[in-house]
N, C-alpha and C positions, 0 to 999 in steps of 0.2 A: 507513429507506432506502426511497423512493418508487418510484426509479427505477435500473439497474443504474449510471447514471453518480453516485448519491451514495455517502455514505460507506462505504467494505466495510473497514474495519482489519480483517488477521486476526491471530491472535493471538500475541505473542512472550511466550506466558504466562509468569509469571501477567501480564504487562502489556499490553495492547491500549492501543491512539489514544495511546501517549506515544513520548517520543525514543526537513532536508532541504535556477562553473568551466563549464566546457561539457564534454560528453561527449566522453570519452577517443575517437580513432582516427575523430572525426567533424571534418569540414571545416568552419568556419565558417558559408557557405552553409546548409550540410547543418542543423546546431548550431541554428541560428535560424528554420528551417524550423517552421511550426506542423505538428503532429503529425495525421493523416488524421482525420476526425474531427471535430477539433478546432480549428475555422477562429479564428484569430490568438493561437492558445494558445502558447507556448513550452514546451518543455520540457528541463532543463537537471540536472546536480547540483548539491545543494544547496551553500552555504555557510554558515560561519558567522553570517553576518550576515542569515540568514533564520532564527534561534534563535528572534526576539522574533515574529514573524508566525507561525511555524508553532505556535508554543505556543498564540496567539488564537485559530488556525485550527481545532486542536486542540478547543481546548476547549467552540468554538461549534459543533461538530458533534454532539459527544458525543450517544450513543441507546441505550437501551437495545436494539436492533435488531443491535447492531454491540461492545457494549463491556463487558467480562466485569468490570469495575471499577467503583467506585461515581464518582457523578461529580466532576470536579476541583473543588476549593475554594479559598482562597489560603489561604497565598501557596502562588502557585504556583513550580514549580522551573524550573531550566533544560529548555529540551525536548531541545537536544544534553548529554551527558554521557558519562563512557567505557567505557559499552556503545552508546550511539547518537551513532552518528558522521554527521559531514556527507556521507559518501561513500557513505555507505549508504541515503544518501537522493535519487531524483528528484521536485523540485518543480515545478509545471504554473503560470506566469506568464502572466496577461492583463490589460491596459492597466498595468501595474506593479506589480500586484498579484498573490501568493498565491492561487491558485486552491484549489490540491490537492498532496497528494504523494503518492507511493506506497515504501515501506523493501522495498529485498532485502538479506537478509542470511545467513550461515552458522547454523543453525540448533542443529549440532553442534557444537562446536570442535574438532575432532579431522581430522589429514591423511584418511585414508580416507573420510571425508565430504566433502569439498573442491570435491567434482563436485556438491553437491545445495545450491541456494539456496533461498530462501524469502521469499515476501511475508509480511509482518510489519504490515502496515498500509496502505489505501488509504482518502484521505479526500477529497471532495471538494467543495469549498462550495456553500451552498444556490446562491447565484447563479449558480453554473456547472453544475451538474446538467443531465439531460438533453438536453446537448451534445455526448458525447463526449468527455468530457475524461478518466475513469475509463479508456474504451477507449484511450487515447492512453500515459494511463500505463502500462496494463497489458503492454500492446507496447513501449515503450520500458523497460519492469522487464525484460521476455525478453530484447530485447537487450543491457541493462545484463549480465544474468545472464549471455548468452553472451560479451560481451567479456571476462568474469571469469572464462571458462574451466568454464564449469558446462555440464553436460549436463542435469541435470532442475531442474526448480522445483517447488517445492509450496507450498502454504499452507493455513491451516485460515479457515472462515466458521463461524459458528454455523447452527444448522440453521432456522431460522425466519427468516433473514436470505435470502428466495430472487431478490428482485431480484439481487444480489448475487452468490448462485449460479448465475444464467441467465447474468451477464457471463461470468464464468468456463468455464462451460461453450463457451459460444459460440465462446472463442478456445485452444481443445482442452483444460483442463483435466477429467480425468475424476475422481468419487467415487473413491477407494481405500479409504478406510474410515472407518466412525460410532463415535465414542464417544455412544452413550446419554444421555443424560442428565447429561451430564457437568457443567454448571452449573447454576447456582441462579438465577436473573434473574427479580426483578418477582416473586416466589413462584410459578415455574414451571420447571422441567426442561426444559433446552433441549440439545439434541445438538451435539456439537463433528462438524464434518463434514471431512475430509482430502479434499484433494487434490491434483492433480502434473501432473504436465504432460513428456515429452523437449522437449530442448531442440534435438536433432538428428534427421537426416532430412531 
């Protein structure tokens, strides 16, 4: 990751970068609006029939910067399946293509957790890098998050991944807590880095 607008997956371990209608309570106008930023981007939820482009997208991002897994080989799998659903996914569309997505998802499954979502993955293609596209998703992930009733977000980066972590930061994510050396990547100890964010105020 070069730049805060490319790939940041964080992690729905142990799986990072795997399995992205128009937004709920949004007016069509609104819907097709490119996202600030992100001048003729679209930004939308996914559907099924973006299974086969996000898998490619996927896969030709992959960095060891971002990806606690070794890299995809074939055959490959479906990238939607019934832990990764299409709704849990917003995908970033420019001239008809697949730019990027970014996964909010429950990271607990239990009611008393219900309130706290989590990014689970933000990718975004070389060609669309350093556009704003990242930032586009990452605000429309908050609002996805708040239409679904969530008051906080969180999500994990690796610690060496700091483009990545400056996005973050920028748009009020604060550190909450380092696991150390919690991966192995490339024969070096990389730190799992928490962070979160309210969703209100």
């Amino acid at each position: 990751m070069t730049a805060p607008e490319t790939n940041a997956p964080e992690t729905d371990l142990p799986e990072t970068n795997v399995p992205g209608t128009g937004l709920p309570g949004v007016s069509a106008s609104e819907e097709n609006a490119p996202e600030p930023g992100a001048p003729g981007t679209l930004i939308r939820v996914a559907v099924h029939g973006d299974d086969a482009g996000l898998g490619v997208l996927d896969r030709v991002t992959w960095s060891t910067l971002h990806a606690v897994v070794p890299a995809p080989v074939p055959p490959y799998g479906p990238f939607f399946d019934g832990r990764h659903l299409p709704e849990d996914y917003l995908v970033a569309v420019r001239g008809g293509a697949l730019v990027g997505y970014v996964r909010v998802a429950q990271p607990i499954p239990l009611a008393s957790h219900a309130h706290v979502l989590q990014i689970q993955g933000l990718v975004v293609a070389e060609s669309a890098r350093g556009e704003g596209v990242a930032r586009g998703l990452l605000r429309a992930a908050m609002d996805r998050a708040r239409e679904r009733g969530a008051t906080r977000l969180t999500l994990r980066v690796l610690g060496h991944n700091a483009p990545a972590r400056a996005l973050y930061a920028s748009e009020g994510f604060a550190v909450e807590g380092v696991l150390p050396g919690e991966f192995l990547i490339d024969g070096r100890y990389v730190d799992d880095v928490c962070m979160g964010r309210s969703l209100v105020g």
